[in-house]
Structure formats: C-alpha cells, structure tokens
DSSP file (Angstrom, degrees, kcal/mol; ACC not computed):
  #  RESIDUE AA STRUCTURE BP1 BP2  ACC     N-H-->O    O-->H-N    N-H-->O    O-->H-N    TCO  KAPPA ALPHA  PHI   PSI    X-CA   Y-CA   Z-CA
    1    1 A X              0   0    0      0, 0.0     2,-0.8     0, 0.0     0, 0.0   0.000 360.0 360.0 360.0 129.0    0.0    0.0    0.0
    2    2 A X        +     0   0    0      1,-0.1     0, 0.0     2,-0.0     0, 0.0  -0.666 360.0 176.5 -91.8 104.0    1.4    3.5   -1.2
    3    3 A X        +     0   0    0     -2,-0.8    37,-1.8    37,-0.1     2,-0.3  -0.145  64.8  80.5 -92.3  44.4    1.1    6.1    2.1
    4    4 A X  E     -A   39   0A   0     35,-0.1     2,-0.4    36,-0.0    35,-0.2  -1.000  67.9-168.0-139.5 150.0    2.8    8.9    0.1
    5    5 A X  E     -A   38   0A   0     33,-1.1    33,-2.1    -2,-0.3     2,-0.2  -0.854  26.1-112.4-138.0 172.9    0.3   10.8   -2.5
    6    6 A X        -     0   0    0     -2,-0.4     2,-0.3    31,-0.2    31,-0.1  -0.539  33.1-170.2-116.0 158.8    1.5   13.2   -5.3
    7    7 A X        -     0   0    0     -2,-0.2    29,-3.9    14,-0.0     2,-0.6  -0.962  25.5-110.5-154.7 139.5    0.6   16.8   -4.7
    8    8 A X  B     +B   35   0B   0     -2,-0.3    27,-0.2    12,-0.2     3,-0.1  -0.859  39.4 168.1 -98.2 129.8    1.0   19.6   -7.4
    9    9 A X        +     0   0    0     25,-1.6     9,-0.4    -2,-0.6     2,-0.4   0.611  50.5   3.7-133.9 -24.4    3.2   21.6   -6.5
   10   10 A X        -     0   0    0     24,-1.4     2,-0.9     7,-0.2    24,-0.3  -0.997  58.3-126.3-157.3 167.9    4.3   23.9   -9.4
   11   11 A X  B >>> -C   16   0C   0      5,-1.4     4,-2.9    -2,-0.4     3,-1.5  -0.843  12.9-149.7-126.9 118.3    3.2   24.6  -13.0
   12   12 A X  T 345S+     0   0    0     -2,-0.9    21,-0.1     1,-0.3    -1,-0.1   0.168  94.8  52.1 -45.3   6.6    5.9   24.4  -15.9
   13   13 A X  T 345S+     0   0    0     19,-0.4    -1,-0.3    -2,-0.3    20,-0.1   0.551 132.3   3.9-127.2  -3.6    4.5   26.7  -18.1
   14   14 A X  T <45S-     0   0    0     -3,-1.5    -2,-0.2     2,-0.1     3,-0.1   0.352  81.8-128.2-139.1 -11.2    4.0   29.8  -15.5
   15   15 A X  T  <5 +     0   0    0     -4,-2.9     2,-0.5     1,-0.3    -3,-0.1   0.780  49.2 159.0  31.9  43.6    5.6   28.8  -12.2
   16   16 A X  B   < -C   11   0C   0     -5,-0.5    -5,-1.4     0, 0.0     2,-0.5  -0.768  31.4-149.1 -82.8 140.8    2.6   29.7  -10.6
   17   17 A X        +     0   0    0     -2,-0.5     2,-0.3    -7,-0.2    -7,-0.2  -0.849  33.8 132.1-113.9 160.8    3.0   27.8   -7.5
   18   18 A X        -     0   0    0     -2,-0.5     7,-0.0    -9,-0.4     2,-0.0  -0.835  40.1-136.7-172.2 175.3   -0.2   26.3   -5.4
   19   19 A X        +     0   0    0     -2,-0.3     2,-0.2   -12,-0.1   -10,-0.1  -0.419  50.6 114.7 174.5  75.3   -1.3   23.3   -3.9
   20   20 A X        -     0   0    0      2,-0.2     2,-1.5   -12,-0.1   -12,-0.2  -0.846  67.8-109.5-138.8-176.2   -4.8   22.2   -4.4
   21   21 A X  S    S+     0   0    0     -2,-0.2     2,-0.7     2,-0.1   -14,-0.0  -0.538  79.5 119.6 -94.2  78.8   -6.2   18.8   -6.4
   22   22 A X        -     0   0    0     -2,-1.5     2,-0.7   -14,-0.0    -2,-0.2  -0.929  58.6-153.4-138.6 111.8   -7.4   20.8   -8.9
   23   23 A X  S    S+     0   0    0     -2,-0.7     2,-0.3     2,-0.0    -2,-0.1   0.117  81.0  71.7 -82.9  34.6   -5.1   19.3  -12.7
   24   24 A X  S    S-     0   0    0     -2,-0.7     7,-0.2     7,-0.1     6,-0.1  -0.915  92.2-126.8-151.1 134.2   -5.5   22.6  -14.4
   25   25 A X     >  -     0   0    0      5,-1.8     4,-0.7    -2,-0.3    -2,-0.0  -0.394  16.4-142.2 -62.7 154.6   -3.3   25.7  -13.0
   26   26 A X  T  4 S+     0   0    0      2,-0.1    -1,-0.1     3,-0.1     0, 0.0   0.242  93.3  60.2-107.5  21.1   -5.8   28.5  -12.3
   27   27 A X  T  4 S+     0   0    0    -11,-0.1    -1,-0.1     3,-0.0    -2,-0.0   0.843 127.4   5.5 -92.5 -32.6   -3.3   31.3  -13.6
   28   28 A X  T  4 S-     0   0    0      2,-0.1    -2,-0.1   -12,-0.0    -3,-0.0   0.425  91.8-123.4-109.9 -11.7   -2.7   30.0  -17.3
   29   29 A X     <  +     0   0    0     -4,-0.7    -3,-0.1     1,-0.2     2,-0.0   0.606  63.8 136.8  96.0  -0.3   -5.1   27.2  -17.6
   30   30 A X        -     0   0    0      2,-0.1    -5,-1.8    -6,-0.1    -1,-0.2  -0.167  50.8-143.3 -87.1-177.7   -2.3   24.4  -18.6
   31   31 A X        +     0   0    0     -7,-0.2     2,-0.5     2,-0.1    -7,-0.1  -0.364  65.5 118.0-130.2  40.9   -1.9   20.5  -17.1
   32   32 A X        +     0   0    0      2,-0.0   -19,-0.4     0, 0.0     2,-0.2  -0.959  42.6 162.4-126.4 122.8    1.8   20.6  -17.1
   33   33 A X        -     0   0    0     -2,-0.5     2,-0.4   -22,-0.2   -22,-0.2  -0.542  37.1-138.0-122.5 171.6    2.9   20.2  -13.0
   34   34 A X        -     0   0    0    -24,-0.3   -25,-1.6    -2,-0.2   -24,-1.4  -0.866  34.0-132.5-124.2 129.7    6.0   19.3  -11.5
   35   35 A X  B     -B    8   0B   0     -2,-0.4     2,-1.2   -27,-0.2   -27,-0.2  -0.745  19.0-164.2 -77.5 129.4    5.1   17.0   -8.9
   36   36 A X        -     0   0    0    -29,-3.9   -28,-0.0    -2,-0.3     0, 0.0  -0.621  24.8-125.1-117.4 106.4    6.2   17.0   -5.4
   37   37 A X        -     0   0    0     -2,-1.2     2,-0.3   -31,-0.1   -31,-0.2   0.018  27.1-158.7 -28.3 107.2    5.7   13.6   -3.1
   38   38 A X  E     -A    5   0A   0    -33,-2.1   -33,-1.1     1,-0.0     2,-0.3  -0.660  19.1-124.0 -98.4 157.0    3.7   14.4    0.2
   39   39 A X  E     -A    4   0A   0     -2,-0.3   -35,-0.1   -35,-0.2     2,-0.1  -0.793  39.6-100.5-107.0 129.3    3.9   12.2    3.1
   40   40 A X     >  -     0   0    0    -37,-1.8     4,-0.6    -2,-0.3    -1,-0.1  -0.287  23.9-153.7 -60.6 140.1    0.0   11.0    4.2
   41   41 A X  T  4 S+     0   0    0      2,-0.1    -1,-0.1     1,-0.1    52,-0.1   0.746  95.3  60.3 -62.8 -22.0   -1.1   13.0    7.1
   42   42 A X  T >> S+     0   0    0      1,-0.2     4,-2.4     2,-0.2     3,-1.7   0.855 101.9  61.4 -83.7 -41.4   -3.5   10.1    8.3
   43   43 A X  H 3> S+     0   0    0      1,-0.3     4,-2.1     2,-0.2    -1,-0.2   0.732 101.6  49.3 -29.4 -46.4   -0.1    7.7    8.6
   44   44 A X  H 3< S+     0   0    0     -4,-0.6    -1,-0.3     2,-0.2     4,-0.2   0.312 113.7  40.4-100.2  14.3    1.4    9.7   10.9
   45   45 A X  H X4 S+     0   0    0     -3,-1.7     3,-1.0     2,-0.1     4,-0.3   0.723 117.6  53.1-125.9 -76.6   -1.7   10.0   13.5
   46   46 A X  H 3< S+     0   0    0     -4,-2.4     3,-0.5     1,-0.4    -2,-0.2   0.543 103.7  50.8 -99.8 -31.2   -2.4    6.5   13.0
   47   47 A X  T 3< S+     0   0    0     -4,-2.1    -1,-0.4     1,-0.2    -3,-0.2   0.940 102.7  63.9 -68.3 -48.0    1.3    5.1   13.7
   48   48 A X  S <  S+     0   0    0     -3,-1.0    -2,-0.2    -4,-0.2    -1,-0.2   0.678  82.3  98.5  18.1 -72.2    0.9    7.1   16.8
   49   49 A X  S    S-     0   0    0     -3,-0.5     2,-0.2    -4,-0.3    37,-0.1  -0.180  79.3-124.1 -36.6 113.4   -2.4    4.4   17.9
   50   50 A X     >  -     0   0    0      1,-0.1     4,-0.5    -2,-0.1     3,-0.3  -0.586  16.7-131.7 -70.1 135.1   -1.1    1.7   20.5
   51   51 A X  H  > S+     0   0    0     -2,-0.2     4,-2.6     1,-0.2     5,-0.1   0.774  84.8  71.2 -45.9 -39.6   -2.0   -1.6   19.0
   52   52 A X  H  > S+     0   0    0      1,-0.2     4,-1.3     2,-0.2     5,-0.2   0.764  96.4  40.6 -74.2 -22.7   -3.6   -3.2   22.3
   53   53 A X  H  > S+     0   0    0     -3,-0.3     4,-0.9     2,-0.2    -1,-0.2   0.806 109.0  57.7-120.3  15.1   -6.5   -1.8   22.9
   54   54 A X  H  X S+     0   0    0     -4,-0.5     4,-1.4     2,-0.2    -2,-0.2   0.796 117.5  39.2 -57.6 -56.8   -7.6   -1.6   19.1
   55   55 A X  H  < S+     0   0    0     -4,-2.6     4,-0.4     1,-0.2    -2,-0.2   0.800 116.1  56.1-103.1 -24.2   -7.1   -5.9   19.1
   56   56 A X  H >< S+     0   0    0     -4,-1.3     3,-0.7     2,-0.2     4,-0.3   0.915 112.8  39.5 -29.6 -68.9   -8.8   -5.8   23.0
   57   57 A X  H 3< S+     0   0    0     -4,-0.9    -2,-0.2     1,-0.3    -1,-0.1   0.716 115.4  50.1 -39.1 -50.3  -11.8   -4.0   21.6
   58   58 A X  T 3< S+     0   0    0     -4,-1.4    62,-0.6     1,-0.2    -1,-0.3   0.581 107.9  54.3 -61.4 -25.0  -11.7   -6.2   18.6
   59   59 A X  S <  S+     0   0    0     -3,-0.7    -2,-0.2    -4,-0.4    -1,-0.2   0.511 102.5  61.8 -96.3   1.8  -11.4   -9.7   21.1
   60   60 A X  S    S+     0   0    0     -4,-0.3     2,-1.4     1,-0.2    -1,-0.2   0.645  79.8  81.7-110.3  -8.1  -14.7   -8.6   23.0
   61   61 A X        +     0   0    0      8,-0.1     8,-2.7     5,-0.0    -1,-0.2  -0.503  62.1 148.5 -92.9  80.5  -17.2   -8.7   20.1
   62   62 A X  B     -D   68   0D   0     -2,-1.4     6,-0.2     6,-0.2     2,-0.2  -0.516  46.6-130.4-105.1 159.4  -17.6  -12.1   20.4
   63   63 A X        -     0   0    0      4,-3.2    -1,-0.1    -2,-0.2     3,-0.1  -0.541  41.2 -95.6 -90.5 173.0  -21.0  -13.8   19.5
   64   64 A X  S    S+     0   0    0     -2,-0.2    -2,-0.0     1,-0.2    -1,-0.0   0.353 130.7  56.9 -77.3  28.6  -22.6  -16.4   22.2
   65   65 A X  S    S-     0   0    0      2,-0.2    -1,-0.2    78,-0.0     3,-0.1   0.518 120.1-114.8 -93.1 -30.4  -20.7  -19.0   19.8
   66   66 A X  S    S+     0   0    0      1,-0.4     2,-0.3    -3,-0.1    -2,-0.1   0.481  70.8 144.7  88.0  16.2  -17.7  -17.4   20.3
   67   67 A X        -     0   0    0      1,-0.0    -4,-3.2     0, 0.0    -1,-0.4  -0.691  55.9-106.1 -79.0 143.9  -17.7  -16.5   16.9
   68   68 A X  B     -D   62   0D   0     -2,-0.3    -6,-0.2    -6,-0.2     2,-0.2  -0.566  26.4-151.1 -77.6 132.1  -16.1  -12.9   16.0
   69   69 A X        -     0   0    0     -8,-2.7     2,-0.3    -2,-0.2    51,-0.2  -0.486  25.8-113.2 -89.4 174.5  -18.6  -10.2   15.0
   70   70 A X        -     0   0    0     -2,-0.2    10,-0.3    49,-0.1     2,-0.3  -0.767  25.6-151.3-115.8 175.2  -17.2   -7.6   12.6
   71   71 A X  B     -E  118   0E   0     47,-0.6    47,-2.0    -2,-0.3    10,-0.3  -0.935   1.3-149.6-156.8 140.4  -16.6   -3.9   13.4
   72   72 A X  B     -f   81   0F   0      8,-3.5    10,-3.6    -2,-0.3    11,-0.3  -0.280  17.5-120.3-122.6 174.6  -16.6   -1.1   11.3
   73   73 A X  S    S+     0   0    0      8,-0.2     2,-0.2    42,-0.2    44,-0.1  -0.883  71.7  34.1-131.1 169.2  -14.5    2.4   11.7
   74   74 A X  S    S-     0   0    0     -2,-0.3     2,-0.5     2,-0.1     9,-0.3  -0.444 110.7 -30.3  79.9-162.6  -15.9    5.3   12.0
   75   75 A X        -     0   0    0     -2,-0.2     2,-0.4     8,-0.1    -2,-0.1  -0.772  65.9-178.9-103.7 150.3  -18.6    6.2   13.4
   76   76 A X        +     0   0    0     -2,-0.5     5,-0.1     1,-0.1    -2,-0.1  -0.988  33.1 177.5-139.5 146.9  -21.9    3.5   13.5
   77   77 A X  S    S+     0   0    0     -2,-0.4    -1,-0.1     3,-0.1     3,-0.1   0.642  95.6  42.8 -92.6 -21.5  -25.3    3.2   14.6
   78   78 A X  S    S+     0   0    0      1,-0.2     2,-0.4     2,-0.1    -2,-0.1   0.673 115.4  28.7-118.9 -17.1  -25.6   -0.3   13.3
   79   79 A X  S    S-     0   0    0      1,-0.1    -7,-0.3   -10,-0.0    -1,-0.2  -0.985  83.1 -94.8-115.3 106.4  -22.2   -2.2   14.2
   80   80 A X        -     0   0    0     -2,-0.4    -8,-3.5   -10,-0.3     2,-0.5  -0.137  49.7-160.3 -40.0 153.1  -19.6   -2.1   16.8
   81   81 A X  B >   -f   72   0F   0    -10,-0.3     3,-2.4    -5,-0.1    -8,-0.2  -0.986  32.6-119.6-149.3 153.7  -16.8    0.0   15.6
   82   82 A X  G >  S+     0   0    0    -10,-3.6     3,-2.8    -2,-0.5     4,-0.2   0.607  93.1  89.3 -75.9   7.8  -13.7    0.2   16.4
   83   83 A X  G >  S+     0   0    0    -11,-0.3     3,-2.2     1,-0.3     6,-0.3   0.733  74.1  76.7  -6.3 -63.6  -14.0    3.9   17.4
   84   84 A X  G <  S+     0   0    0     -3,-2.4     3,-0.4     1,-0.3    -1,-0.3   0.679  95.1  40.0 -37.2 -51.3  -14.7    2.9   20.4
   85   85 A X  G <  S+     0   0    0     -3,-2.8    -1,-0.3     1,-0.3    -2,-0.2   0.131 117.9  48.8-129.2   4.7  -11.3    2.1   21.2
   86   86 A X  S X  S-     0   0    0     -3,-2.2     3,-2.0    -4,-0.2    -1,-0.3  -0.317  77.8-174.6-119.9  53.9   -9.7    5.6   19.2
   87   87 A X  T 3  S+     0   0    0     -3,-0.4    -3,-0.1     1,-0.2     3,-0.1   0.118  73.8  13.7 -37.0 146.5  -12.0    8.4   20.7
   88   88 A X  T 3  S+     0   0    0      1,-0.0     2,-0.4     0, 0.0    -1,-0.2   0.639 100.7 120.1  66.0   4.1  -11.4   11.8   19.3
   89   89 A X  S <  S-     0   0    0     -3,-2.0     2,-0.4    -6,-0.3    -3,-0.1  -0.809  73.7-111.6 -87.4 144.4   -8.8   10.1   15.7
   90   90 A X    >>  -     0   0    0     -2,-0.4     3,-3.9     1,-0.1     4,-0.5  -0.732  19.4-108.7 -81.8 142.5  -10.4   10.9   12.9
   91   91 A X  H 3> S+     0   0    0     -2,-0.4     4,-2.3     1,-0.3     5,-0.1   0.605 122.0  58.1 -39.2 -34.9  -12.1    8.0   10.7
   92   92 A X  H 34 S+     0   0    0      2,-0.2    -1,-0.3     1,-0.2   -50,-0.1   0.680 108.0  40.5 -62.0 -27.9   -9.5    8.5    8.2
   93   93 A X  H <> S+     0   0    0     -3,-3.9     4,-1.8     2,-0.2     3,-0.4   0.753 114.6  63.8-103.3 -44.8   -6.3    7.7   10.8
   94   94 A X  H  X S+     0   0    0     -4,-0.5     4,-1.3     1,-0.2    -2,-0.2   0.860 107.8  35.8 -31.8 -69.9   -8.8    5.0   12.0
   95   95 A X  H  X S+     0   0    0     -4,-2.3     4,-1.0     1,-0.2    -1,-0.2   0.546 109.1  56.1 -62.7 -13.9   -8.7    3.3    8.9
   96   96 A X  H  > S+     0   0    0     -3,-0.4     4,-3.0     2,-0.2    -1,-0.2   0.957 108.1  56.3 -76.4 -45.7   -5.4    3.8    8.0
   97   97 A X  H  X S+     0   0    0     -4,-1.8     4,-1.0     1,-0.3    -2,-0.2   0.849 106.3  52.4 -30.5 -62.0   -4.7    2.0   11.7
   98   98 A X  H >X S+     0   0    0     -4,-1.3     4,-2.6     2,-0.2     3,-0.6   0.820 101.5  54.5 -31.3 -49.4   -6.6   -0.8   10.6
   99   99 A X  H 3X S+     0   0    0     -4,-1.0     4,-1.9     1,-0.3     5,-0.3   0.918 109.7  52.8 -80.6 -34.0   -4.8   -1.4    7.4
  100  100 A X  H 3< S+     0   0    0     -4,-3.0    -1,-0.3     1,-0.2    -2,-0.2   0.779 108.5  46.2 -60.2 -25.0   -1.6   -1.6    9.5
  101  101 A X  H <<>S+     0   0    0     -4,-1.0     5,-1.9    -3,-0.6     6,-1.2   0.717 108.7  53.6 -84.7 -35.3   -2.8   -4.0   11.8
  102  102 A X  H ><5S+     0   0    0     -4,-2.6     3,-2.2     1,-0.2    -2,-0.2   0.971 108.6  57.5 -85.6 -33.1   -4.3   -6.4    8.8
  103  103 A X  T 3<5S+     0   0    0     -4,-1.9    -1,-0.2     1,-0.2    -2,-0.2   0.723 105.1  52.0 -21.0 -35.7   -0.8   -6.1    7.5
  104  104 A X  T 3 5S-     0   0    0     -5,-0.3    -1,-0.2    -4,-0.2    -2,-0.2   0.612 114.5-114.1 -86.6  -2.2    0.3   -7.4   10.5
  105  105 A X  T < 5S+     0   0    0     -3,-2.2    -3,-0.2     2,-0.3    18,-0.1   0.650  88.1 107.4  57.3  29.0   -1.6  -10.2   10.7
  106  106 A X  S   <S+     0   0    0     -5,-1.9    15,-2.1    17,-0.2     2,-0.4   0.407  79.1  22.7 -62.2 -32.2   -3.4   -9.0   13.6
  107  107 A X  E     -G  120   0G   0     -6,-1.2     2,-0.4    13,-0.2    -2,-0.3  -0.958  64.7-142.1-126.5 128.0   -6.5   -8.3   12.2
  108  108 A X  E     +G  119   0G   0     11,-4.0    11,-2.2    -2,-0.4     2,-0.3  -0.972  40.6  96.6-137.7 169.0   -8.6   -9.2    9.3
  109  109 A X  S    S-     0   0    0     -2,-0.4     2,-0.4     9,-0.2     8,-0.2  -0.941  70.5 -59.0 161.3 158.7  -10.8   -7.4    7.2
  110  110 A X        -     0   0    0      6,-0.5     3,-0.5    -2,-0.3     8,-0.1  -0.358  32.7-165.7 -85.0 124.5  -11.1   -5.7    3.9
  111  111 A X        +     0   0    0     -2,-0.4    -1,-0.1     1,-0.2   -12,-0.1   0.510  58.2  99.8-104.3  16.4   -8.8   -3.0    3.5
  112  112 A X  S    S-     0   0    0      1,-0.0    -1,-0.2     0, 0.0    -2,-0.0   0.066 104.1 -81.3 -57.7   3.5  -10.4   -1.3    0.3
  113  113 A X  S    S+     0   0    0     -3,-0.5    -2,-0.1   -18,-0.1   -18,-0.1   0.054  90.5 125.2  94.1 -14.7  -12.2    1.3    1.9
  114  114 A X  S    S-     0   0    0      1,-0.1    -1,-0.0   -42,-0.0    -3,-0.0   0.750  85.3 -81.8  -7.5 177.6  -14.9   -0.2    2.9
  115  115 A X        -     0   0    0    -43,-0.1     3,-0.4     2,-0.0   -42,-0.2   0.685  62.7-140.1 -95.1 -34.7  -16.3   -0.4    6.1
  116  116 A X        -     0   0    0      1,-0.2    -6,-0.5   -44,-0.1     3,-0.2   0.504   7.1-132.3 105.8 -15.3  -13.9   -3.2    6.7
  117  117 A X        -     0   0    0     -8,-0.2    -1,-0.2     1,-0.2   -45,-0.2   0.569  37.0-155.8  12.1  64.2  -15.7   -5.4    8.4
  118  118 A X  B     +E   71   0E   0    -47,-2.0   -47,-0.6    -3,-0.4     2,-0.3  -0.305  20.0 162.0 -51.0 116.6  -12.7   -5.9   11.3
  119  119 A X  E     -G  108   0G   0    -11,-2.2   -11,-4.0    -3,-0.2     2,-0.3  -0.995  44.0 -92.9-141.3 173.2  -12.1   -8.8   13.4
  120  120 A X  E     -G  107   0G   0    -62,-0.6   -13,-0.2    -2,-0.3     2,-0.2  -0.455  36.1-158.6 -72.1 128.1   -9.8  -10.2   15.3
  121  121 A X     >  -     0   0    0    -15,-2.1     4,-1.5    -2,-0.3     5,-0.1  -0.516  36.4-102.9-107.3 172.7   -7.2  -13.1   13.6
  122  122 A X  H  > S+     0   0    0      1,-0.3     4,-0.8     2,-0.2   -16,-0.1   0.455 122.3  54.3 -64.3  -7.7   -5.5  -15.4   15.6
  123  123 A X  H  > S+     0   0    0      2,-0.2     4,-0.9   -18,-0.1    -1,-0.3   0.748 106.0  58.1 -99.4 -40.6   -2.3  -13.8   15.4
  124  124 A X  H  4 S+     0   0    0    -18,-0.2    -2,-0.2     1,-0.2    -1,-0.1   0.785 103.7  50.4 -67.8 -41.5   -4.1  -11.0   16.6
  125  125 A X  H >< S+     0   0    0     -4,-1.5     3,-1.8     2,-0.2    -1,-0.2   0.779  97.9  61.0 -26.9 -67.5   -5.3  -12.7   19.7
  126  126 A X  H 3< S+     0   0    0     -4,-0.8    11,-2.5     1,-0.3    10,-0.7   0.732  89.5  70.2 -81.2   0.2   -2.4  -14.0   21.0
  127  127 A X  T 3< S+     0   0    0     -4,-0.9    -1,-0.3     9,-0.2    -2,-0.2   0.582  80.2 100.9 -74.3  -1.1   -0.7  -10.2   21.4
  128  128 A X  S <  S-     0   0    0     -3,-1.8     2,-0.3   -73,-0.1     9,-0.3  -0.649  78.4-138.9 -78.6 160.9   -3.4   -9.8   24.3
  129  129 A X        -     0   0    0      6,-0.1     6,-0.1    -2,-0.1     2,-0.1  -0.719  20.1-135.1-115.8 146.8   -1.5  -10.3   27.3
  130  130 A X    >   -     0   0    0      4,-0.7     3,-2.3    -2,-0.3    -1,-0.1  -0.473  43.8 -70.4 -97.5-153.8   -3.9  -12.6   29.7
  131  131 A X  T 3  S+     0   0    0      1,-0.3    -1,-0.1     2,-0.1    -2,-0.0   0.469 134.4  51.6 -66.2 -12.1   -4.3  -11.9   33.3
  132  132 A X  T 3  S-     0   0    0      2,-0.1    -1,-0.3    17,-0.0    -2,-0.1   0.102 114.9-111.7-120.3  19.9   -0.8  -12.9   34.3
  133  133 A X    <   +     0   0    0     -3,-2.3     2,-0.5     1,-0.2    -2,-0.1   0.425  59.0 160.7  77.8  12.3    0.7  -10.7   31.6
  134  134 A X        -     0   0    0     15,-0.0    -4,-0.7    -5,-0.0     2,-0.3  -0.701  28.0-151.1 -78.7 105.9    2.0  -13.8   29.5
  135  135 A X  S    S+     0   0    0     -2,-0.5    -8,-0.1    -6,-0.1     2,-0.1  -0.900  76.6  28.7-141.9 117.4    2.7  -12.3   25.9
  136  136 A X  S    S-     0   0    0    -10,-0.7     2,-0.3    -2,-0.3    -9,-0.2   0.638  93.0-171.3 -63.9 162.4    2.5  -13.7   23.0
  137  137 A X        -     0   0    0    -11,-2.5     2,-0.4    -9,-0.3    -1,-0.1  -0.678  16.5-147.2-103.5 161.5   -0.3  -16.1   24.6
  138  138 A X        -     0   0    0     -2,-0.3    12,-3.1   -13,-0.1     2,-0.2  -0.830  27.7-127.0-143.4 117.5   -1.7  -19.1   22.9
  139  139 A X  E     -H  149   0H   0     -2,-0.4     2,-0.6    10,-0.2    10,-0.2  -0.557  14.0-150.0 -79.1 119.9   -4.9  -19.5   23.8
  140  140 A X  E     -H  148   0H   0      8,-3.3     8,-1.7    -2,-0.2     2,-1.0  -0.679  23.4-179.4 -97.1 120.2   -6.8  -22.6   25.3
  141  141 A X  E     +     0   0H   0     -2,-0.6     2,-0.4     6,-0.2     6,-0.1  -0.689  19.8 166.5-110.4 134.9  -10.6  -23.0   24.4
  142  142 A X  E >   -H  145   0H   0     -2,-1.0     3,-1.6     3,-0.6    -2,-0.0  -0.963  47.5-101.0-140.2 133.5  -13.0  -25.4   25.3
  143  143 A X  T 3  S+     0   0    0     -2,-0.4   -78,-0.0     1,-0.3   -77,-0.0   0.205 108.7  22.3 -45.9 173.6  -17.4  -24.5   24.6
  144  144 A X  T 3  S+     0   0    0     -3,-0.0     2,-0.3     1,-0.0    -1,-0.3   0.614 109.0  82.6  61.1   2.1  -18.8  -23.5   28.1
  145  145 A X  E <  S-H  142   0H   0     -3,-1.6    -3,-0.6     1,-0.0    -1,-0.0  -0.990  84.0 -92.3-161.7 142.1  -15.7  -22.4   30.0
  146  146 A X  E     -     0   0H   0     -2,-0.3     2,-0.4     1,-0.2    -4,-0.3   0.198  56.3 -93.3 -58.4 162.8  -13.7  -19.1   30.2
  147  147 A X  E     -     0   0H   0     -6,-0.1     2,-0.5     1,-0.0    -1,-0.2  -0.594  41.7-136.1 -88.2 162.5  -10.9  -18.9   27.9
  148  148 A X  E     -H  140   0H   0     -8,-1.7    -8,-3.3    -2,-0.4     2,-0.2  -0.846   8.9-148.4-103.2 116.5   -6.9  -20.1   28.9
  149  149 A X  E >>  -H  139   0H   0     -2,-0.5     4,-1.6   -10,-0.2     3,-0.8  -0.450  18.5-143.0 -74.4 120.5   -3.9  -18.9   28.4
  150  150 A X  T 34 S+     0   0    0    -12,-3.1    -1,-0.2     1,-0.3   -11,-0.1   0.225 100.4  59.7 -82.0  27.5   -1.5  -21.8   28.1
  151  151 A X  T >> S+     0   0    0      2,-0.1     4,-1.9   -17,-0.1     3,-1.7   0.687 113.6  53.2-100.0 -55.5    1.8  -20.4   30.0
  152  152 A X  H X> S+     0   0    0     -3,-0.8     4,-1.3     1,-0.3     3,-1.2   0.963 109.4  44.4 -66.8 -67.5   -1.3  -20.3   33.0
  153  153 A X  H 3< S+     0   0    0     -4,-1.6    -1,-0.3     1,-0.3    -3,-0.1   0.514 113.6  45.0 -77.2  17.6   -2.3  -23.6   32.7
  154  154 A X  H <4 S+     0   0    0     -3,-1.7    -1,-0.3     1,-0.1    -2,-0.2   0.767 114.8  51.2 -82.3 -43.5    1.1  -25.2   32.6
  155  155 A X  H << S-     0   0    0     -4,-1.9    -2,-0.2    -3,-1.2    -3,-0.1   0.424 117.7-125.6 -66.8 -12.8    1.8  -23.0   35.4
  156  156 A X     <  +     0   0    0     -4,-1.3    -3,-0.2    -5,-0.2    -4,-0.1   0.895  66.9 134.1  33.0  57.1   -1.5  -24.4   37.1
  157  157 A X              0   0    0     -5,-0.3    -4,-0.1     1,-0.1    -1,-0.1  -0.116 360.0 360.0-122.9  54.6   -3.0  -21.3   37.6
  158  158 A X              0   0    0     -6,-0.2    -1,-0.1    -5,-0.1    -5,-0.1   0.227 360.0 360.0-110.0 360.0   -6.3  -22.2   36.4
C-alpha cells in the first residue's frame, strides 16, 4: 500500500505555484505540474495508535458461539466499531490503523475502503496479554468455559 500521495506543487508553463487537487493551474489554464511527493497526514496520527487496545476491543465482540462479530471504523449506529477504542482520531487515521494492523496479521478485514468489516485473527489474539501478563499467549478453548492462556495452565494457575 502507497502512504505517500503526489501533490502539485508547481506549474511548468508559468511557475505559478499552489497546492490544491485541482489538474489545471488556475493562472494560465495548462496540465503541465511538477510534482512534489507528500507524506500521508492520516499515517502519521495512525502510527501514533497503541496496537492493544484496538485488538482488545476487537477480542470482546464475540457472539454467544464465540464466533467474531465484525466492526466497522468510523462512526456507527448499526455495528460495533472500532471507534470505540480511538476516541477523538479521525475515521480516516482509523482506517489507515486498521490497514496496519491487517498487514500485521493482527487483524482481518477488507482493507479497500470499505467499512472493513474488522475482526480479530489469531495472530491477533495471542498479542493480548492474559491476566498474568504472559505475551505472545496461545490460547486454550474449550465450549462453556472461560478462555486459557496456556503459560497459566502449565503454570496451574487455572
């Protein structure tokens, strides 16, 4: 994924210079730019985000199957989102977060723009630290009964 966008930055036939998205200069009217590479704005809010309590948020929308519900960014009426768990980023730094995390094989979910329909992967899972702070975890499940982190139950403190 390309976090750098192209920005116009001067025009060869007048050297008027500006910088809006607009492909025709608005002193002579031509489409001939020099282009200058901008660094995304959203990148740099969104590397910022701690990872944990994004994939925390993500590990609690469980169904009563224990199946993962998906979770939208941004704002929702109809969905968890993960919002929840960036107050006050804007949806744009939200998503960009996301798409680092399903890079990371924390997360998966469609990372086209979408709503994204986030959940938690397995990989994603075992970065929660369990109750005795054991990181990465691998998690023991069985239907009916909380889950276990297996460093606890080797440790027999289950």
């Amino acid at each position: 994924m390309n976090w750098m966008y192209k920005d116009f930055n001067q025009c060869n036939n007048c050297e008027h210079s500006f910088s809006d998205h607009d492909p025709t200069c608005a002193a002579c009217e031509c489409k001939d730019f020099q282009w200058q590479e901008v660094a995304n704005p959203w990148l740099e809010i969104a590397l910022k985000i701690p990872d944990l309590p994004i994939l925390q948020f993500l590990a609690q929308q469980k169904d009563e199957d224990g199946c993962y519900k998906w979770s939208t960014h941004g704002s929702s009426q109809h969905m968890p989102t993960v919002q929840t768990a960036m107050p006050d980023v804007p949806k744009q730094a939200q998503f960009i977060k996301m798409c680092l995390l399903v890079q990371k094989g924390f997360v998966d979910g469609c990372a086209c723009g979408c709503r994204g329909d986030w959940t938690l992967s397995a990989a994603g899972e075992n970065q929660i630290p369990c109750k005795e702070g054991h990181v990465p975890v691998t998690w023991i499940y069985e239907k009916g009964k909380p889950d276990v982190c297996s460093q606890c139950f080797i440790e027999g403190k289950v």
